[in-house]
C-alpha positions in Angstrom: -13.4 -14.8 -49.4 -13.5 -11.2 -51.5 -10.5 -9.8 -52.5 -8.6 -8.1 -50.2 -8.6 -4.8 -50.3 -6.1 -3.5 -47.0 -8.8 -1.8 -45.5 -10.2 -3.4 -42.2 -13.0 -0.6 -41.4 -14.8 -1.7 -44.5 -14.3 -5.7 -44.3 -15.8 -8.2 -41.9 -13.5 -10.7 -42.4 -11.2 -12.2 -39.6 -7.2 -12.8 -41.2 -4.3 -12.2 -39.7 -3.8 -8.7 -40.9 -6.4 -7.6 -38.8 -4.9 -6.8 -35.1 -6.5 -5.6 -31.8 -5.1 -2.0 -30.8 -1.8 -2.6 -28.3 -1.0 -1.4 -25.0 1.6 1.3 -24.9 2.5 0.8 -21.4 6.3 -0.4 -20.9 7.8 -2.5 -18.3 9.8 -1.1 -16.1 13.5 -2.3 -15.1 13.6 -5.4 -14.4 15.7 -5.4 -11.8 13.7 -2.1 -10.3 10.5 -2.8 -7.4 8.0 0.2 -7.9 4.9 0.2 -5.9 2.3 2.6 -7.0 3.2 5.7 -9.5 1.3 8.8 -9.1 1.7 11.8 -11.7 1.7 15.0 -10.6 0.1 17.3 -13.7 -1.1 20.9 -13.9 -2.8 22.3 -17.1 -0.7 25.2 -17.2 3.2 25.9 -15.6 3.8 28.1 -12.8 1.5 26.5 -10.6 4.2 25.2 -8.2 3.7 21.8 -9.4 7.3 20.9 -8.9 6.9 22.1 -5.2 3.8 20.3 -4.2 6.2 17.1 -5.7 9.0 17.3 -4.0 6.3 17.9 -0.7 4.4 15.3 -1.0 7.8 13.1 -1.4 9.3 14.5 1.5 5.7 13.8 3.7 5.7 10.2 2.3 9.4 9.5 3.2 8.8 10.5 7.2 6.0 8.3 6.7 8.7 5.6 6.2 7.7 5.2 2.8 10.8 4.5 -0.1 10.0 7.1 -2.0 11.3 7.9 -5.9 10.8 11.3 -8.2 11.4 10.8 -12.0 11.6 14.6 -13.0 9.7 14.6 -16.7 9.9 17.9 -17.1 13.0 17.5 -19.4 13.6 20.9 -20.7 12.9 22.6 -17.1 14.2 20.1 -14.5 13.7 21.6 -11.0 13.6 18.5 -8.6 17.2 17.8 -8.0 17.9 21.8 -7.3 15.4 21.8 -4.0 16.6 18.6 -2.7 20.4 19.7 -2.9 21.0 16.7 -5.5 24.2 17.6 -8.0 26.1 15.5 -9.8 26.5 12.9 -12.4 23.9 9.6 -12.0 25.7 6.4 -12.7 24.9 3.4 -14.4 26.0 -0.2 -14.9 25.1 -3.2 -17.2 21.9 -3.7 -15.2 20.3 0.1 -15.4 20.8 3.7 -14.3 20.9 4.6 -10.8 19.1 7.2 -9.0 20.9 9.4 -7.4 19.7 10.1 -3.1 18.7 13.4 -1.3 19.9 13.4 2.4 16.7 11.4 3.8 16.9 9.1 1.0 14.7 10.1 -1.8 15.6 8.4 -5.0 15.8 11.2 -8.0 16.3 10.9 -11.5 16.3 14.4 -14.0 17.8 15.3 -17.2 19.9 17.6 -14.9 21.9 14.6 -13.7 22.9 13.7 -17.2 24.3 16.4 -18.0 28.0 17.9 -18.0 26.6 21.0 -16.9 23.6 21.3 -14.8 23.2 25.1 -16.2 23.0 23.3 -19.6 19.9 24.1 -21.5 18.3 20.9 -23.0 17.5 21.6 -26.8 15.8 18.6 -27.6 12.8 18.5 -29.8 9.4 16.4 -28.6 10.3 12.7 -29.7 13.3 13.0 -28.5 12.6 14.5 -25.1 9.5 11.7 -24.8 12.6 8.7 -25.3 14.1 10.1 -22.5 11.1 10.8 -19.8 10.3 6.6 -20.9 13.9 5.4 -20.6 13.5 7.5 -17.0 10.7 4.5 -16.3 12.5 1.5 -17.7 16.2 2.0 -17.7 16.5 3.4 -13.7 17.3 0.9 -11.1 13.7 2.4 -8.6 13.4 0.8 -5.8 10.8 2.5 -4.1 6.9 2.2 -2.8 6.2 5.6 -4.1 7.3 6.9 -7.3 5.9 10.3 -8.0 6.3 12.0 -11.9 6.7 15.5 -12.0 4.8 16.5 -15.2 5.3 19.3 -17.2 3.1 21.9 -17.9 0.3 21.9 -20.4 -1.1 18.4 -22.3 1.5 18.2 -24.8 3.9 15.4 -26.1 5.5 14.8 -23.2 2.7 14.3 -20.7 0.9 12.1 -23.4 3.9 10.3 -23.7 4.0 9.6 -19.8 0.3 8.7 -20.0 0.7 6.2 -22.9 3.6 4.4 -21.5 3.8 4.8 -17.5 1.0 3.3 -15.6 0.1 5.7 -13.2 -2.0 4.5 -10.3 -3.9 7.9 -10.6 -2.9 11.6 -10.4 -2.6 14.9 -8.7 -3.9 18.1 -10.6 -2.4 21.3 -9.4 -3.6 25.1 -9.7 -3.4 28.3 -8.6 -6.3 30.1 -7.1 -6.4 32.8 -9.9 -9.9 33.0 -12.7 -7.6 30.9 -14.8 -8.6 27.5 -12.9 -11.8 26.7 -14.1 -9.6 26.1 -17.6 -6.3 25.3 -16.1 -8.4 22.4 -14.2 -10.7 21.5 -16.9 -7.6 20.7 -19.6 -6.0 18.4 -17.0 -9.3 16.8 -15.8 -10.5 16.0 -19.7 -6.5 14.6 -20.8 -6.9 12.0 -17.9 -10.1 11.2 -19.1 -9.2 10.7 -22.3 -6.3 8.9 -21.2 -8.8 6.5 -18.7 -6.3 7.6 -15.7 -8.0 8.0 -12.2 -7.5 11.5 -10.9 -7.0 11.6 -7.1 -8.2 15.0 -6.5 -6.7 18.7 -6.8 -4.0 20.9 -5.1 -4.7 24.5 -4.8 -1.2 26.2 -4.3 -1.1 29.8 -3.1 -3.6 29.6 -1.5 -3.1 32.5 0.7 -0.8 34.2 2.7 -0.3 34.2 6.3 -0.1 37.8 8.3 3.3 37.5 10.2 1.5 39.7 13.0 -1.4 38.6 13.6 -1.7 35.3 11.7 -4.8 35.8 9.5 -5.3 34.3 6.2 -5.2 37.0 3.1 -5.9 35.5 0.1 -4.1 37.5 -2.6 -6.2 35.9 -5.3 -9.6 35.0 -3.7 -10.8 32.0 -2.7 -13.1 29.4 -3.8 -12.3 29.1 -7.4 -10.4 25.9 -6.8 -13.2 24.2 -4.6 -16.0 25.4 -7.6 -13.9 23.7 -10.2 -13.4 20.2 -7.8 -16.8 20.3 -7.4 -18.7 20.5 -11.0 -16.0 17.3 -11.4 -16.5 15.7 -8.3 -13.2 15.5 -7.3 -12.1 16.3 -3.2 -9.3 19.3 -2.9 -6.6 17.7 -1.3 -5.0 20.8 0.2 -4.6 24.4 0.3 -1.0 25.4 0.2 -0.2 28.8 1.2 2.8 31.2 -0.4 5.5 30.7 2.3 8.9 32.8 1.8 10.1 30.0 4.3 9.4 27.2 2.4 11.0 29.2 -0.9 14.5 29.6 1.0 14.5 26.4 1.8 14.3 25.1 -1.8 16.4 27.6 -3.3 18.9 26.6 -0.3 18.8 22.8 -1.6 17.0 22.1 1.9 13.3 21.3 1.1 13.5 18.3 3.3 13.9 20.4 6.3 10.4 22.0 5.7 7.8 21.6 8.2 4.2 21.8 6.8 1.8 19.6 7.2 -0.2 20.8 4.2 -0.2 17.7 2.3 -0.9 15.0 5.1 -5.0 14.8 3.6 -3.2 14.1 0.2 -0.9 11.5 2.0 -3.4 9.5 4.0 -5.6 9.2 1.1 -3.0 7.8 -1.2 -2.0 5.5 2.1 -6.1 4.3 1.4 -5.7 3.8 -1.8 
């Protein structure tokens, strides 16, 4: 055997300093039971990405489902706000809890850590990343539907939530503005890249509905969303219209007294999956 020079890409031989690349994926609690784990993702924020979250938990939960939300967007935590959640999440020897919305959806933010739920969280990437994975496998889940709520853009903490979760697939988001084909192409290539299935796309605000006469305007045009799905093969999912219903109800703490049926195609076809 030749010297050894530290450098495996230009040596053939077979030691023990030579090592396979290894899985980044973590375990969760131990003491937790999570079915599947779906990630809800959007290339850009302001899409409503939080929303079609906390809506597609609600619409899983009357299904009968357990259903959990870790909030990973750290540094703009919105779940526990619509479903009324305040408070301090507790913990033992075994693990953080969740903390429970009326109906029963398990919830874990940053905004239940802190003293202050007003508190702004200046955190920089690493640290912010430790936190979103210790959501995954320090909390107590007990659920057959956990559903991450990204945040915006591809950046360290959705790679981090890629490399370490193991999301059964996920959910890309937009808005039906010119901005989609790009908005949907940066998700669609970082799940690639990341070999996670993507179960097809959410157009929010979509339109609006007349209060008169009940006709569809759509404030942004239409059809941008479906072109973009289709040069990826990918099925929209729904088309979810502005509703200044639907925004009381979350900014009331009350999104579980919505009544849409907008996501029920996205539902069944994570039921089928």
């Amino acid at each position: 055997m030749s010297e050894c020079t530290h450098n495996c890409s230009t040596c053939g031989e077979s030691c023990g300093e030579r090592q396979e690349p290894q899985s980044l994926l973590k375990e969760h609690n131990p003491n937790a039971r999570v079915g599947k784990v779906y990630g809800i993702v959007s290339g850009k924020g302001g899409v409503g990405k939080s929303m079609v979250t906390s809506q597609l938990a609600v619409t899983m939960r009357r299904r009968g489902y357990a259903v959990g939300v870790l909030d990973a967007d750290v540094t703009g935590p919105s779940i526990p706000k619509a479903f009324g959640v305040h408070g301090q999440a507790m913990g033992s020897e075994d693990g953080l809890y969740p903390m429970e919305s009326r109906t029963g959806i398990q919830i874990m933010s940053t905004n239940l850590l802190l003293p202050n739920e007003t508190d702004p969280v200046i955190w920089r990437g690493p640290v912010i990343s430790g936190v979103v994975q210790q959501f995954w496998t320090d909390v107590l889940w007990n659920c057959d539907y956990l559903f991450v709520d990204m945040p915006p853009g591809t950046g360290d903490v959705s790679l981090s939530v890629f490399q370490s979760i193991p999301l059964d697939g996920i959910i890309i988001v937009a808005s039906p503005q010119e901005l989609v084909s790009m908005v949907v192409e940066k998700a669609v290539k970082m799940a690639e890249m990341m070999e996670v299935p993507i179960v097809g796309l959410v157009e929010n605000m979509s339109y609006v509905s007349c209060p008169d006469c009940g006709r569809k305007i759509h404030l942004f045009g239409e059809g941008k969303t479906a072109e973009a799905a289709a040069r990826h093969g990918l099925p929209v999912l729904a088309e979810m219209p502005i509703d200044p219903a639907l925004a009381s109800l979350t900014d009331a703490g009350n999104i579980e007294a919505f009544q849409g049926s907008w996501l029920d195609a996205a539902a069944d076809r994570l039921e089928n999956k």
